[in-house]
N, C-alpha and C positions, 0 to 999 in steps of 0.2 A: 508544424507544431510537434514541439520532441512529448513524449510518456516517460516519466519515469518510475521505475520496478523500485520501492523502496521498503525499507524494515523500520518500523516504528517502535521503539523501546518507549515503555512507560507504565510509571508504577513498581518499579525496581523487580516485577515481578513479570510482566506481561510483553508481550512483542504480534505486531499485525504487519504482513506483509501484503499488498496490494500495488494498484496503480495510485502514485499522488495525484489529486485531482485540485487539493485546493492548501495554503498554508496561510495564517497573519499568527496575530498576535494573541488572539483568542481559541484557534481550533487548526487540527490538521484534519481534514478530509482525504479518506481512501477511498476506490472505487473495490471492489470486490474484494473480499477476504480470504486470498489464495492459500494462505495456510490450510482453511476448512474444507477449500473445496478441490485441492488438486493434489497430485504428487508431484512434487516442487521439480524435479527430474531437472530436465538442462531447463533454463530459465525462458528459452526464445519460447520455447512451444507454448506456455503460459499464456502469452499475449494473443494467438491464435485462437484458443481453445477457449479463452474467458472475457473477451471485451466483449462486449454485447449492451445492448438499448436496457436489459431488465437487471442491471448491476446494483449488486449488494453495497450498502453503503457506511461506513462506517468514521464516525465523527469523534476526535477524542480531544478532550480540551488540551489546550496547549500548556499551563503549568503541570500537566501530569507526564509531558514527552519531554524523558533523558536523554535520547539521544535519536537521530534521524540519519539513516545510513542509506545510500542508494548503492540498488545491486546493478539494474541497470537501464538504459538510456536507449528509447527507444525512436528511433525519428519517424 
């Protein structure tokens, strides 16, 4: 199963970069809020340092995400 490192624009104001965990029609879920907790640095080490059992979760409904960009694809 691939991960992927994605940026979630939404709200013409706001952006959260984490791991996608989940998407429909209603909500995108991210697993940790790397923006808050890391210095974005090269992108690999992220996945190292923050995938863990006790991950921050964040839920944003789907008419308020402009746009969904993946940085990157982790296998």
């Amino acid at each position: 199963m691939s991960m992927q490192i994605c940026c979630v624009h939404y709200n013409d104001k706001f952006k959260s970069i984490g791991f996608l965990y989940f998407k429909n029609d209603r909500v995108v879920i991210l697993l940790n809020d790397l923006t808050n907790k890391a210095n974005l640095g090269p992108i690999k080490d992220i996945c190292n340092n923050y995938v863990e059992p006790e991950a921050s979760i964040m839920i944003i409904p789907r008419d308020q995400v402009m746009d969904i960009e993946i940085l990157q694809e982790i296998e």
